[in-house]
MIDOVO-701021 format. One record per residue (C-alpha): x, z, y. Coordinates in Angstrom, 3 decimals. Layout:
! residues N
[[X Z Y]]
...
! end
This chain:
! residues 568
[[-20.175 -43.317 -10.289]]
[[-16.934 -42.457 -8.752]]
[[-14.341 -45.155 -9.185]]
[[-10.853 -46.632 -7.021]]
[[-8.998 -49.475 -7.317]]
[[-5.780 -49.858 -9.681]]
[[-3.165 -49.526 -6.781]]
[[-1.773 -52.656 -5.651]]
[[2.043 -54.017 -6.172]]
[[2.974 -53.093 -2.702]]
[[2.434 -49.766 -3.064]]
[[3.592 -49.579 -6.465]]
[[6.954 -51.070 -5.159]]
[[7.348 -48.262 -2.651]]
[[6.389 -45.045 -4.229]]
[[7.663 -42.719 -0.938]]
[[5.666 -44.976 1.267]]
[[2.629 -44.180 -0.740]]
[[3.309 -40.579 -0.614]]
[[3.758 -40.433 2.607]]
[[0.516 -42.249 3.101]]
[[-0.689 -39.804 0.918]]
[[0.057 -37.046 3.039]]
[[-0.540 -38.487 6.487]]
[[-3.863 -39.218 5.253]]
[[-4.485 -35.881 4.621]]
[[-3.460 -34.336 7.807]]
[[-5.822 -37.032 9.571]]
[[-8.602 -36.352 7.047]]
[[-8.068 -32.303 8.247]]
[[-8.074 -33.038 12.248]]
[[-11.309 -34.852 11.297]]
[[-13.056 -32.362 8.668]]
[[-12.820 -29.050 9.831]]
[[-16.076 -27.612 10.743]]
[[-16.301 -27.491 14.668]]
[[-13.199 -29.551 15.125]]
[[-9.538 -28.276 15.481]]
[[-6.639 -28.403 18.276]]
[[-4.103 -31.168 17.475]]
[[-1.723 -30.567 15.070]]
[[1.845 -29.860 16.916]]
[[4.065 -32.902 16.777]]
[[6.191 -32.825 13.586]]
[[9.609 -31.019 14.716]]
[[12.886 -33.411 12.811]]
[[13.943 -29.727 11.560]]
[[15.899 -29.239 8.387]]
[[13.803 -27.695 6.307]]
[[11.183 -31.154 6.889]]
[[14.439 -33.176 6.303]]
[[14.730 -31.710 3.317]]
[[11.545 -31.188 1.825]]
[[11.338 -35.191 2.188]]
[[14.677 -35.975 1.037]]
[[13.299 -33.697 -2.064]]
[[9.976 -35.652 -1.883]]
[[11.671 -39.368 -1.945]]
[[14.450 -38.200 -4.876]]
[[11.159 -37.223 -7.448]]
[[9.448 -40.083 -6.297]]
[[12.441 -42.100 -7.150]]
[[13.449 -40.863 -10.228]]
[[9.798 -41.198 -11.170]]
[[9.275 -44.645 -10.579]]
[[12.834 -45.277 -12.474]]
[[11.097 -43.911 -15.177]]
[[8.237 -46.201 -15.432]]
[[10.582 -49.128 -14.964]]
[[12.010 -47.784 -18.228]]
[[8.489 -47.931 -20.002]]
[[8.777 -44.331 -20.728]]
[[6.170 -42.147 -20.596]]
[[7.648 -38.375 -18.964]]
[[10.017 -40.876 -16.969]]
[[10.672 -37.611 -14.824]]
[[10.913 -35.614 -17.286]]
[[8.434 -33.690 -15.558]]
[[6.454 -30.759 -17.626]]
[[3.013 -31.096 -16.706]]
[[1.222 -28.578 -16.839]]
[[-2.216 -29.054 -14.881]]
[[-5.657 -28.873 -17.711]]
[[-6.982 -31.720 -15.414]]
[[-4.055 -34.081 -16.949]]
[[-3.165 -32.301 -20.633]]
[[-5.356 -34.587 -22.634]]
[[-2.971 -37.006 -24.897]]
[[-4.002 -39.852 -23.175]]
[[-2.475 -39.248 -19.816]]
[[0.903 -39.263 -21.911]]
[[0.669 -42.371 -23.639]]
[[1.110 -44.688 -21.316]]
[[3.839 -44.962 -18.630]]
[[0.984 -46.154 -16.388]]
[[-1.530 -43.323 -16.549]]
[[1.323 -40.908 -16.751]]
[[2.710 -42.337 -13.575]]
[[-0.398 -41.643 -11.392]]
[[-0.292 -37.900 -12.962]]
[[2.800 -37.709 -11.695]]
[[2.946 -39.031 -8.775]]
[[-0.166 -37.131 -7.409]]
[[1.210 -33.682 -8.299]]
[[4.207 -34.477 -6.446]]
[[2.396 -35.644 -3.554]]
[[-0.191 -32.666 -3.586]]
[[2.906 -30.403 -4.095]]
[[4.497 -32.063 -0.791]]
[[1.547 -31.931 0.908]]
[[0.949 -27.950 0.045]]
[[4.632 -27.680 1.185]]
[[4.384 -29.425 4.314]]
[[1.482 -27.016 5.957]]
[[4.037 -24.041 4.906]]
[[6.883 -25.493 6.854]]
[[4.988 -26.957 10.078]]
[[5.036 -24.845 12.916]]
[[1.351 -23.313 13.754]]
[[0.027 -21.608 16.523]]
[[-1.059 -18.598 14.311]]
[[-1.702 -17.793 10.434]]
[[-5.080 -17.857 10.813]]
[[-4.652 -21.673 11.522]]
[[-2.371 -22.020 8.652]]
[[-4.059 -20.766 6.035]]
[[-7.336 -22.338 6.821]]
[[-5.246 -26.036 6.843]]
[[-3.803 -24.965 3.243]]
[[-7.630 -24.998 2.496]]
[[-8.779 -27.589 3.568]]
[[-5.819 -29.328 2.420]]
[[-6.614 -27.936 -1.032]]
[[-9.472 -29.466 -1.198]]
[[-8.305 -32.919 -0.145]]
[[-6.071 -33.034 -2.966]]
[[-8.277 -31.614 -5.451]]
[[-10.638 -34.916 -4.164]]
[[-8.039 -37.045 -4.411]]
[[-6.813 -36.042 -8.473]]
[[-6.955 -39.448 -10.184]]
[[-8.886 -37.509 -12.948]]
[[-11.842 -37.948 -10.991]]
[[-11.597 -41.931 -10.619]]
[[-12.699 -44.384 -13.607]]
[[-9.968 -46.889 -12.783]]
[[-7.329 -44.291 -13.306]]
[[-8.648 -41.509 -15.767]]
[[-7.472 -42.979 -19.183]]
[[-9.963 -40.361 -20.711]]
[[-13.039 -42.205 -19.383]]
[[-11.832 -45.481 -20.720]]
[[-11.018 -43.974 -24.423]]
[[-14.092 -42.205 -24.571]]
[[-15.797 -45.340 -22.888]]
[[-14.354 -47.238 -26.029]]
[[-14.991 -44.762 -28.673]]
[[-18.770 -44.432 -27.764]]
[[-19.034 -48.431 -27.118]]
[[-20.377 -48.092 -23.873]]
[[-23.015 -45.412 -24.374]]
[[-20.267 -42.675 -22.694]]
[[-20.651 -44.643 -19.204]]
[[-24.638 -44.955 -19.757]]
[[-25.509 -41.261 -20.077]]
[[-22.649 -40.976 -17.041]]
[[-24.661 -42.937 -15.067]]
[[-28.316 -41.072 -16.365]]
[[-26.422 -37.529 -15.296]]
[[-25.337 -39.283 -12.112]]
[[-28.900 -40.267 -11.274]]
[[-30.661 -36.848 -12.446]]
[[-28.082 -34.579 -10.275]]
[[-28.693 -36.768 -7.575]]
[[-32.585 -36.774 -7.957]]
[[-31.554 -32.127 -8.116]]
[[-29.719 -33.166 -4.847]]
[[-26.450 -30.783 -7.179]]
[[-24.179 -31.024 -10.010]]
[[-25.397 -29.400 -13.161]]
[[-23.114 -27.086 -14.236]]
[[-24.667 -25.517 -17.057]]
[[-27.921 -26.654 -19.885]]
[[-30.572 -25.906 -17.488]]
[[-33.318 -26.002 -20.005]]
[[-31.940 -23.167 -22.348]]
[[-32.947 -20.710 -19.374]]
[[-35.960 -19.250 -17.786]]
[[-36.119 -16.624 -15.804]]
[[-38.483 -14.046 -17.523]]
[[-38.205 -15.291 -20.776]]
[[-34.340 -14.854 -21.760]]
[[-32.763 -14.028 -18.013]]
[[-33.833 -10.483 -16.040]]
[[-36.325 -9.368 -18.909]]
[[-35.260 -5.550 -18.484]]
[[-38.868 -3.888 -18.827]]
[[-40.542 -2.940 -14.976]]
[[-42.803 -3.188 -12.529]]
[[-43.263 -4.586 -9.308]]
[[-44.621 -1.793 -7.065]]
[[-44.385 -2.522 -3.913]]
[[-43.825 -5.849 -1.360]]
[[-43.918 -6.789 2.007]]
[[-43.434 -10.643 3.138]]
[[-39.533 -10.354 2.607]]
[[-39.375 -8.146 -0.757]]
[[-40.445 -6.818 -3.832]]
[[-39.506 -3.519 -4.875]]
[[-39.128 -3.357 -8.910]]
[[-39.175 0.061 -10.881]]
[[-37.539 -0.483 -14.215]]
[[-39.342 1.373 -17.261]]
[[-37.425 4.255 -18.254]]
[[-35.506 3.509 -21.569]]
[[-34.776 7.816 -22.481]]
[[-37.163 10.561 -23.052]]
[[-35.355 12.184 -19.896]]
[[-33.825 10.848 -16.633]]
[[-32.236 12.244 -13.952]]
[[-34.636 13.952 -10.957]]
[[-32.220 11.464 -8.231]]
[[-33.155 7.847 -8.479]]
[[-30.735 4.768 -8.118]]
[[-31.655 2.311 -5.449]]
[[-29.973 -1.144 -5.923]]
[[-29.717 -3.667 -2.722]]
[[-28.210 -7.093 -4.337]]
[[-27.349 -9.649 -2.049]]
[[-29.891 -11.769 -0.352]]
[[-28.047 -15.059 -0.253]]
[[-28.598 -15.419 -4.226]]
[[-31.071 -13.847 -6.671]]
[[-31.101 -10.672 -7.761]]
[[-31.174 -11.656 -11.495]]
[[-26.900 -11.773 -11.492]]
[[-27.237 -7.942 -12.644]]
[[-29.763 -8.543 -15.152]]
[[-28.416 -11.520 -17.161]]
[[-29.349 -11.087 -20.736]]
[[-29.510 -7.802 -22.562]]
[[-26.092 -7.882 -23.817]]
[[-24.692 -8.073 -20.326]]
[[-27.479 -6.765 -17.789]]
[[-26.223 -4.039 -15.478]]
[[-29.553 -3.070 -14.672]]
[[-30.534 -2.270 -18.232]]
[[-27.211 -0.293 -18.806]]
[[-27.949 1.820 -16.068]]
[[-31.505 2.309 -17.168]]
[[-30.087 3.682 -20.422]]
[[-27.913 5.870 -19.530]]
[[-31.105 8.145 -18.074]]
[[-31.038 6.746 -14.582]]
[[-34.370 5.669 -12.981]]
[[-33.494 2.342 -11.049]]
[[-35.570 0.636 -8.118]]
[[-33.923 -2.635 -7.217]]
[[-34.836 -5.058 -4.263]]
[[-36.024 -8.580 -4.705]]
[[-35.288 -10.639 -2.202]]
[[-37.697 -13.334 -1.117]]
[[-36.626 -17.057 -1.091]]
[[-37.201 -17.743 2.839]]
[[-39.280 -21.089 3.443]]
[[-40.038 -22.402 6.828]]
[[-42.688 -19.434 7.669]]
[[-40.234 -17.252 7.553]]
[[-37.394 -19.008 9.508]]
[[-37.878 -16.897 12.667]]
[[-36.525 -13.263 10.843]]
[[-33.727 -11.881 12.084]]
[[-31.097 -8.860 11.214]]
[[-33.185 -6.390 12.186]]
[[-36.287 -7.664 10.167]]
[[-33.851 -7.947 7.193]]
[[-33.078 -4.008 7.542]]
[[-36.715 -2.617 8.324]]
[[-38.588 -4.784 5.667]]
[[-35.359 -4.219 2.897]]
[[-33.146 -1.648 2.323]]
[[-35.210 1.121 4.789]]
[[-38.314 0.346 3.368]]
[[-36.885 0.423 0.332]]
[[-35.444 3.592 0.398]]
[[-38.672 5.193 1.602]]
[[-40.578 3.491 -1.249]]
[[-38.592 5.150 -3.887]]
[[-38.288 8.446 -2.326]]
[[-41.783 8.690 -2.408]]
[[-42.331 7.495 -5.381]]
[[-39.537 9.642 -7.395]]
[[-40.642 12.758 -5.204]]
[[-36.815 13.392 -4.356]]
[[-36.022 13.858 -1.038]]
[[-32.580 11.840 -1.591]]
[[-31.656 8.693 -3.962]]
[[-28.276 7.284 -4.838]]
[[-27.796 3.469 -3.362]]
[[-25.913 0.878 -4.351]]
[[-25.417 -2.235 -2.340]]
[[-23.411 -5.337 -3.784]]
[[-21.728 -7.885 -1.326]]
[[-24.123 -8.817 1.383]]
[[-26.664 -6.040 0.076]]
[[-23.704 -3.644 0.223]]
[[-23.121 -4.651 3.823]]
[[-27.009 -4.397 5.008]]
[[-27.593 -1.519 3.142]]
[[-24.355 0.469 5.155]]
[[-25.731 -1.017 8.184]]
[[-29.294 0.325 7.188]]
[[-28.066 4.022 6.773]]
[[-26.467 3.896 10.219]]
[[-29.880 3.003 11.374]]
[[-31.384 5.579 8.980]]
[[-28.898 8.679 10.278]]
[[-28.893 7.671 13.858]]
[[-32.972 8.283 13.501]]
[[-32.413 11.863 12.155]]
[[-33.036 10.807 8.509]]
[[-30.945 11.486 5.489]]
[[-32.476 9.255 2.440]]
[[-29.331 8.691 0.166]]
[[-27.455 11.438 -1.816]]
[[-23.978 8.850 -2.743]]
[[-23.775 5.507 -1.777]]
[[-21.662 2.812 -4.330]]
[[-20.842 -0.850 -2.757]]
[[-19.541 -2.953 -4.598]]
[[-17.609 -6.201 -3.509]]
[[-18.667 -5.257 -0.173]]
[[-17.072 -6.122 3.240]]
[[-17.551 -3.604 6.230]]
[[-14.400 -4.532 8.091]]
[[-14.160 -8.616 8.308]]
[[-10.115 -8.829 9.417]]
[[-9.950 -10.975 5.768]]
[[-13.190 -12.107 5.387]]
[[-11.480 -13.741 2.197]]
[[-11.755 -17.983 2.774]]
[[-15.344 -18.589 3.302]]
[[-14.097 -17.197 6.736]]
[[-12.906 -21.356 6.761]]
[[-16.426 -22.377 7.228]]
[[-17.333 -19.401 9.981]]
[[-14.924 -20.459 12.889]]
[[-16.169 -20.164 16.288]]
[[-17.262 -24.011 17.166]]
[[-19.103 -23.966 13.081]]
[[-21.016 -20.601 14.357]]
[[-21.615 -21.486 17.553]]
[[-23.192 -24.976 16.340]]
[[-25.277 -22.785 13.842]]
[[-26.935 -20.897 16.154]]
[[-27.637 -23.989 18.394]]
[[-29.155 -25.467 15.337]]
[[-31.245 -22.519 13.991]]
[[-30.316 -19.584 15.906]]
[[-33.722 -19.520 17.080]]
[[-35.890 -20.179 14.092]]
[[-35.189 -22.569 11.229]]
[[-33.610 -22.244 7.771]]
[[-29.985 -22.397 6.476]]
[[-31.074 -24.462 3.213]]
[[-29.545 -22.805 0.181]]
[[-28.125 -26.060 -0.747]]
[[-25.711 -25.694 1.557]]
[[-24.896 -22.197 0.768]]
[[-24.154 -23.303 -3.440]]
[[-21.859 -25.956 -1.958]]
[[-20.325 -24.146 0.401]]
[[-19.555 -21.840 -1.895]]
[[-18.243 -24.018 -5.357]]
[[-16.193 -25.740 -2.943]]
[[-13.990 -22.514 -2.758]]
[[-13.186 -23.324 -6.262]]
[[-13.674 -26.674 -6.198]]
[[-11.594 -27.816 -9.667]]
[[-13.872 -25.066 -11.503]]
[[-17.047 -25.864 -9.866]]
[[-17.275 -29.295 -8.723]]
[[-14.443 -31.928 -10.217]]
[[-14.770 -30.765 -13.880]]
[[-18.639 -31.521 -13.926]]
[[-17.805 -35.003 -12.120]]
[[-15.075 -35.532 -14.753]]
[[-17.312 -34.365 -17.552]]
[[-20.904 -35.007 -16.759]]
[[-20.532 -38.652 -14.931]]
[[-17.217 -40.249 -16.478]]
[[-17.642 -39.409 -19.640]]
[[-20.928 -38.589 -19.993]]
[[-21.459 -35.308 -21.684]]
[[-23.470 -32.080 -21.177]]
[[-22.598 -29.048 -20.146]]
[[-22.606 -26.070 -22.447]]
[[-25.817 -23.132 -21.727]]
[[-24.134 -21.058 -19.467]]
[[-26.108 -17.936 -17.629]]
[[-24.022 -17.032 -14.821]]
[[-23.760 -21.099 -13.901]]
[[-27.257 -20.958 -14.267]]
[[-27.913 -18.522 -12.042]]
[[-25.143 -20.123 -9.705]]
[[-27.258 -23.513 -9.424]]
[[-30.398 -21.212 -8.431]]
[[-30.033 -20.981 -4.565]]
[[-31.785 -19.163 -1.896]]
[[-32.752 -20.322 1.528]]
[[-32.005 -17.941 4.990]]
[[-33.125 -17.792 7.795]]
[[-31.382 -19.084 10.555]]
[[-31.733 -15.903 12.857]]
[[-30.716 -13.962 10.830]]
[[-27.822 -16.354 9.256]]
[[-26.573 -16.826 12.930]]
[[-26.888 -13.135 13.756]]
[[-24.201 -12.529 10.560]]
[[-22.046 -14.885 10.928]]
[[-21.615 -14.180 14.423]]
[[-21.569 -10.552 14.334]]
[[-19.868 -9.668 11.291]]
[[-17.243 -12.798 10.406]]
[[-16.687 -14.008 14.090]]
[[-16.905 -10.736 16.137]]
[[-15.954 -8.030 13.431]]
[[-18.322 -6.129 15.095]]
[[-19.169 -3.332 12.633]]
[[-16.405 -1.681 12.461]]
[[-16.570 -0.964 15.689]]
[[-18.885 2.581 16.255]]
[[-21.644 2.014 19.080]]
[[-20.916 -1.866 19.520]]
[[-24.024 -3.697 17.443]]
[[-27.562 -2.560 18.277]]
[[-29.291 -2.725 15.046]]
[[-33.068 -1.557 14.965]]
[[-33.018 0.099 18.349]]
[[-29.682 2.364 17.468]]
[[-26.542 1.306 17.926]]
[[-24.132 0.746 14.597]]
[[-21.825 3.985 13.205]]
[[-20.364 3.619 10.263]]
[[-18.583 6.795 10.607]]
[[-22.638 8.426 10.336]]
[[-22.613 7.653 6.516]]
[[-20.832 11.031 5.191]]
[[-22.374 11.154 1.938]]
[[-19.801 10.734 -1.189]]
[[-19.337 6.851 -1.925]]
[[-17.618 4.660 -5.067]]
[[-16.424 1.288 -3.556]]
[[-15.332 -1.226 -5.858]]
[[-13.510 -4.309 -5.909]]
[[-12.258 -7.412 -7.887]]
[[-8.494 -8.110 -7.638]]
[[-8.963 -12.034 -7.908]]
[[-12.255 -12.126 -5.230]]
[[-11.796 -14.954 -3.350]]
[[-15.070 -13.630 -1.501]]
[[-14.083 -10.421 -0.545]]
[[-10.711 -9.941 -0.873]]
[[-9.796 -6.199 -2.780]]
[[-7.883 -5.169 -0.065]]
[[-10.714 -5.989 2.642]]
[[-13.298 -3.643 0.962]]
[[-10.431 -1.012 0.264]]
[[-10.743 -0.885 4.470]]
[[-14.053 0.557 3.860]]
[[-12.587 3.992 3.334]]
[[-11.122 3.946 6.418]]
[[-14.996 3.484 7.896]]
[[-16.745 5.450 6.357]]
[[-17.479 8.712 7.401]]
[[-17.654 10.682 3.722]]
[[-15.163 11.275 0.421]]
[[-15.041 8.086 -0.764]]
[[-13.556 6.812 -4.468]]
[[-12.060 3.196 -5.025]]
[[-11.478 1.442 -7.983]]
[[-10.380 -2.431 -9.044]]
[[-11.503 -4.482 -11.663]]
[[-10.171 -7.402 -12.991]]
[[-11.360 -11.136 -12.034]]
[[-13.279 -12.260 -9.221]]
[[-16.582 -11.634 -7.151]]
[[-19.102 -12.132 -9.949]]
[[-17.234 -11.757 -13.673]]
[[-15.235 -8.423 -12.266]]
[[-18.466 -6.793 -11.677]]
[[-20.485 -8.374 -14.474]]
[[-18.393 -6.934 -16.993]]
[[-20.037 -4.922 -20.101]]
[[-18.118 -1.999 -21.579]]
[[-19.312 -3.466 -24.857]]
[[-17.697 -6.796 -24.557]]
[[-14.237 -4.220 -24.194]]
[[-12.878 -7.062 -21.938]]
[[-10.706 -6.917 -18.492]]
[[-9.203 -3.821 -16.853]]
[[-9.669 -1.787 -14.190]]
[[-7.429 0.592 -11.780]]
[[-7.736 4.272 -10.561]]
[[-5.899 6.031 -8.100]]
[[-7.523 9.429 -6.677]]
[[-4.418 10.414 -4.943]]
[[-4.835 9.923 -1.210]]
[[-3.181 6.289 0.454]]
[[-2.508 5.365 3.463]]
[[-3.156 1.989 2.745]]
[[-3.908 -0.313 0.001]]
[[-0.686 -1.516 -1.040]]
[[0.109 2.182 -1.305]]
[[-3.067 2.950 -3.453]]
[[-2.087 0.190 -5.708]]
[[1.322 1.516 -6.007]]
[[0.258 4.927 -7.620]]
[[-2.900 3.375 -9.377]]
[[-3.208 3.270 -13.197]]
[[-4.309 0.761 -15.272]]
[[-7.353 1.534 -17.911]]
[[-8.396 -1.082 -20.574]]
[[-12.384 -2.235 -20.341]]
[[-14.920 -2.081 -18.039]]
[[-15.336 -0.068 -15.067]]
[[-18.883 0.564 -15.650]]
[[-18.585 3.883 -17.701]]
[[-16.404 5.621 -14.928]]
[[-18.671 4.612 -12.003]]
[[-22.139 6.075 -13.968]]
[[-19.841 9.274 -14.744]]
[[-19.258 9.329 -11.174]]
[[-23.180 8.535 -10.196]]
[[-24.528 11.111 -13.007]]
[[-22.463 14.226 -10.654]]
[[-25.099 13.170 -7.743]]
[[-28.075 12.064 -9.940]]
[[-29.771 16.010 -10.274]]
[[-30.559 17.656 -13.558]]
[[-32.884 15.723 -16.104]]
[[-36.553 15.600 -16.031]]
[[-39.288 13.891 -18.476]]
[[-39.342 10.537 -17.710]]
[[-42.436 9.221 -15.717]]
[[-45.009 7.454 -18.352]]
[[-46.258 5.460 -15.812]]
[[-44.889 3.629 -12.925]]
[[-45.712 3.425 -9.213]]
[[-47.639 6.068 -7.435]]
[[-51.123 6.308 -6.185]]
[[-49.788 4.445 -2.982]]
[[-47.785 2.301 -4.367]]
[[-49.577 1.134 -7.695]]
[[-47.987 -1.604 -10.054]]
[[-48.557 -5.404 -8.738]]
[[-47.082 -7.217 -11.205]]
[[-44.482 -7.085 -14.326]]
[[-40.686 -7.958 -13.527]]
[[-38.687 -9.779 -12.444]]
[[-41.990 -10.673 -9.989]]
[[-42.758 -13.698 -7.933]]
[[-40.477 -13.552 -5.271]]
[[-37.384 -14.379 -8.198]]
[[-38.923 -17.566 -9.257]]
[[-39.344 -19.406 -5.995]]
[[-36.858 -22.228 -6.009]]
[[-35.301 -23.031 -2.428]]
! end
């Protein structure tokens, strides 16, 4: 169980020294921590604006510690504001609400210090402010027994048993080898998580290809293929019925084909890009065209599946074929000049060591992926759960997205070096005729059919204004729009829920700021504009199809399939 020692009367004596430590400490910790190393740090210039920020710095810390002398708690008279410190407890004594203090003034001096040191370039700066983020959100005495006054009260109140289950949840997570963010138990998938009514019809040793039962006595003649990303599981647009995008589509009279992506173990650590493209999204596509008997579908692609499935159409074009009538991505990056801040754990030495890891066979565990990934939110997805779960020993509520969070997916390393080199190192797709991809070389300009890109204004993944660059790439009329809220809850947003906003602009923009300058706001979900938009390229309506599959491609199995459940 996490725990640190009540500081000691030096420090206590000298609160600036402490700081200071505080901070220096950090900028070692950084020179240490980044992935791949990092150049030296430039010697700290005796400018003004330092001599000031730690005249500032000493002054708080001095009129804080004059406080506690007093025996008052707010000595400062500091508002805090922080959830991590707003129980009552941290306020009752001048002792607890000393350490409260103190730390946000350090982790506010440290946040100011990378602004005012002199970098070599912004790139360099912002990814220090990250990882110096996440040094301070380790370092919050709300993680820490000795100095959490919450754990003790609720320590007190429970006689002990508080720190016993702590200890149990401690022991389980680390038996998971991950923190349990949500009640595991109160999910399965195929029981209350991706039951929308289909079939499995076709796989190959990387996919399954589901066709959803129609839920109308007519559909559109066009299908709607759907490429989710292959770094998670599909399920994320097929929650539960109340908030499955999968089954909204399917009832507004739109047949729906949707790729499952296999959960990679070691037999399949030697695929690559290219295998990823041929065995997905192009065999995909042909699946469903035959099967629908229309010559074109509508795709859809979100984040990574956005970017394969683009990449698979350039393939697809340069070859002399024309599968897909409109093409929606959503969250998607194309152009990686902000390939938002997981770009802080794709730096040239991290890549390069990647592919001499696994570049040539191997697996990028999925482990690594989930953490990777809550550590970009680390308060939200990490420190609340140690705070929670292990120091005071509760449970965390049933939560489906969290649960579908905790279920990683392995890659392979080929194919995880190939990306990560290409796309967030490189930046290579933009670029027309640079990437060979399936014996063509990469066009994103070839893709000229009519295409609704969407984006969430908080992404931390992919930044809104890094997908808005996708207009300038692709080759056809193309229609943005912005939701509200980030990667996952701006796109999982149900019109019936009437919650969030979204932003539409059809004017022309030179850029994005411009766009979002003449954009308007509309109340609700996006969801009901985008299948207006897909219903002008889905065809007239038809009976639906009683049965699924084809002769060729008869049913295998009901969804959500095999390749969902495998755990990584």
């Amino acid at each position: 169980m996490p725990g640190n020692p009540r500081p000691d009367a030096a420090v206590l004596q000298n609160p600036f020294e402490a700081g200071r430590a505080f901070a220096q400490g950090l900028m070692d910790l950084m020179l240490r921590q980044q992935p791949g190393g990092a150049a030296p740090l430039p010697q700290m210039p005796a400018n003004e604006a330092i001599a000031s920020l730690q005249k500032e710095f000493a002054e708080r810390h001095a009129a804080l510690w004059q406080g506690m002398l007093a025996g008052g708690a707010n000595g400062a008279g500091m508002e805090v504001k922080d959830r991590r410190f707003s129980a009552p407890e941290w306020g009752q004594s001048p002792y607890y609400d000393y350490l409260r203090q103190a730390y946000l003034i350090n982790a506010e001096f440290s946040e100011r210090l990378v602004e005012t040191l002199p970098m070599a370039d912004e790139a360099a700066r912002e990814r220090l402010k990250f990882f110096t983020r996440q040094f301070i959100d380790a370092l919050a005495p709300s993680n820490f027994c000795a100095t959490n006054p919450e754990f003790i009260q609720t320590a007190l109140e429970t006689r002990g048993a508080s720190i016993a289950a702590g200890l149990q949840n401690l022991l389980a997570d680390v038996g998971k080898g991950r923190i349990s963010m949500t009640d595991e138990a109160a999910f399965e998938v195929g029981r209350n998580l991706a039951t929308t009514p289909g079939q499995v019809i076709h796989e190959n040793e990387l996919i399954q290809l589901i066709q959803y039962a129609p839920a109308t006595p007519q559909v559109r003649e066009r299908p709607l293929l759907i490429v989710p990303p292959c770094i998670n599981k599909f399920y994320i647009l097929d929650l539960q019925p109340e908030n499955s995008f999968v089954r909204y589509i399917v009832e507004q009279g739109i047949t729906v084909f949707l790729v499952s992506w296999r959960n990679p173990q070691a037999g399949l650590g030697h695929l690559g890009w290219d295998d990823y493209l041929e065995q997905g999204p192009l065999q995909a596509l042909e699946v469903a065209r035959q099967v629908s008997g229309s010559e074109q579908v509508n795709a859809l692609g979100f984040c990574v599946g956005g970017t394969l499935l683009s990449a698979a159409l350039s393939v697809a074009k340069a070859r002399g074929a024309d599968p897909v009538a409109s093409l929606t991505l959503l969250t998607t990056l194309l152009d990686f000049s902000d390939g938002g801040e997981i770009v802080h754990y794709a730096d040239e030495a991290a890549v390069a060591a990647r592919e001499k890891a696994i570049g040539g066979g191997g697996l990028l565990r999925g482990a690594e992926l989930a953490a990777a990934f809550s550590s970009l939110r680390a308060n939200d997805l990490v420190w609340q759960y140690v705070v929670g779960n292990y120091l005071k020993g509760g449970k965390p509520p049933a939560f489906d997205l969290l649960y579908w969070n905790a279920d990683s997916t392995n890659l392979p390393g080929p194919f995880a070096a190939w990306y990560l080199r290409n796309l967030y190192v490189d930046n290579a797709l933009r670029v027309p005729g640079r990437l060979e991809m399936c014996g063509t070389t990469a066009d994103l300009g070839r893709l000229d059919m009519p295409a609704y890109v969407y984006a969430s204004r908080e992404d931390h993944i992919v930044p809104w204004k890094s997908a808005y660059l996708s207009r300038g790439l692709l080759g056809g009329e193309t229609t943005f729009v912005m939701g509200a809220s980030g990667h996952i809850a701006g796109v999982v947003n149900p019109p019936a829920k009437g919650k969030r906003s979204h932003w539409r602009n059809d004017a022309e923009a030179a850029d994005a700021d411009e766009w979002l300058a003449g954009a308007s706001e509309h109340k609700g979900s996006w969801w009901p504009h985008w299948i207006d938009w897909l219903k002008g390229h889905a065809g007239a309506e038809r009976p639906a199809s009683k049965k699924p599959g084809s002769r060729r491609h008869k049913p295998i199995e009901a969804a959500p399939g095999r390749y969902v459940r495998e755990k990584a």
